[in-house]
N, C-alpha and C positions, 0 to 999 in steps of 0.2 A: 123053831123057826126054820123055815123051807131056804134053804140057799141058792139063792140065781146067778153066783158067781160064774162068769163062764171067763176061760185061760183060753184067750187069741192066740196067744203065744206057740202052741200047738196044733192051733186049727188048721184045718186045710182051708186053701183061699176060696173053692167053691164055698163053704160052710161060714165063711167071716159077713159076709152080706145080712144071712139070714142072722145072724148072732147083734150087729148094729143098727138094723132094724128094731130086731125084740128090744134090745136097749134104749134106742130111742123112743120107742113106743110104751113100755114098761114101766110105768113109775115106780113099781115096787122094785124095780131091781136099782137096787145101791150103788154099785159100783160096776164099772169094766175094765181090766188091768190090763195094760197093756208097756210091752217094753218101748221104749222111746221110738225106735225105729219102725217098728210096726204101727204104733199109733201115729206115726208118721205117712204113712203111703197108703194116701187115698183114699181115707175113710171120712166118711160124714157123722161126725158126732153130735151133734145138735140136741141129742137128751142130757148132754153132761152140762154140767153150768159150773165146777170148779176142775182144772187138773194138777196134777201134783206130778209131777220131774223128782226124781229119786235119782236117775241113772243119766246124770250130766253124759253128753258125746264133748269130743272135741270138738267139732263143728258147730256150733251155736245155730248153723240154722237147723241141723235138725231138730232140735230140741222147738223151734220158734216152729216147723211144719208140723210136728206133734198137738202144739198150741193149739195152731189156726184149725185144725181137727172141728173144734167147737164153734171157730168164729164163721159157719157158714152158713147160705140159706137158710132161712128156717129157724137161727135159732132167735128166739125169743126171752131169753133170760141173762141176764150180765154173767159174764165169765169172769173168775178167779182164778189166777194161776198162782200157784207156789214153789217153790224150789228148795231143796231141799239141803242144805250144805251148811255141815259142822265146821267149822271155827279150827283152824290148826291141823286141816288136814288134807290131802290130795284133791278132795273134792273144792275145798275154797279157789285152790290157786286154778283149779279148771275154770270156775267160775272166773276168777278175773282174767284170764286169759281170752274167753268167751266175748267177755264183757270188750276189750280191746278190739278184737276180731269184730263186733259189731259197730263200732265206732270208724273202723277203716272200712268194713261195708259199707259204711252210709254215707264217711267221705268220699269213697271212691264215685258211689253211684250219684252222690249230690243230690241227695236229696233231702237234705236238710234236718234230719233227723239227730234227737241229742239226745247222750245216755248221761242218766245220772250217776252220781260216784259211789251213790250208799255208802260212806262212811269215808270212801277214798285211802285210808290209813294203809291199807294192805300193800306191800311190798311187789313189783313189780318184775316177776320172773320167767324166766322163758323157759322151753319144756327143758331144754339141758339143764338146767340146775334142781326143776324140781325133779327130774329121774335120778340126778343125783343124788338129789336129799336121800330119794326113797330106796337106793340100792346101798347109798355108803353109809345113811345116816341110822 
């Protein structure tokens, strides 16, 4: 099996165009990996129709401009997103952090937008406690 994997990550920005293109155009090519913040800025994905978030930011929107990557022009297939966070560990409490942070974006901006609690159980922490955890604990 021939691999069409291509690593953005190291591309030069001239060369990234030509690389989401073939992607977009390519249906043999599986996948395009990209780290949150580069799949963040300014590309048109519209060949992808699921993404996957591994590498939660603290900023929730970046992770949300990674998203919309897919949700543009052109695309013609429903999008899945997924996220990726183990249960007990640094990356949960980013996620409800995140989650917070978007809930005051939307009151701030008023617009009317509501987040669900998924489970709501989890503990309510700020980053000092969980750097805590992670330095003392």
């Amino acid at each position: 099996m021939t691999s069409k994997l291509r690593d953005i990550f190291s591309t030069q920005v001239t060369d990234r165009q030509t690389i989401v293109d073939t992607f977009n155009n390519d249906t043999s090519i599986f996948a395009c990996l990209l780290s949150t913040r580069a799949g963040g800025q300014g590309l048109n994905l519209t060949g992808a129709d699921t993404v996957v978030i591994h590498d939660m930011d603290f900023n929730p929107q970046i992770d949300r401009q990674a998203e919309d990557r897919c949700h543009r022009i052109g695309q013609t297939k429903p999008v899945t997103i997924y996220r990726l966070v183990v249960k007990g560990t640094v990356d949960e409490n980013v996620y409800e952090i995140a989650k917070r942070k978007l809930v005051l974006d939307a009151a701030v901006l008023e617009n009317g937008m509501e987040m669900d609690n998924e489970g709501g159980d989890a503990p309510e922490k700020t980053m000092g406690e969980i750097l805590s955890a992670l330095l003392l604990g």
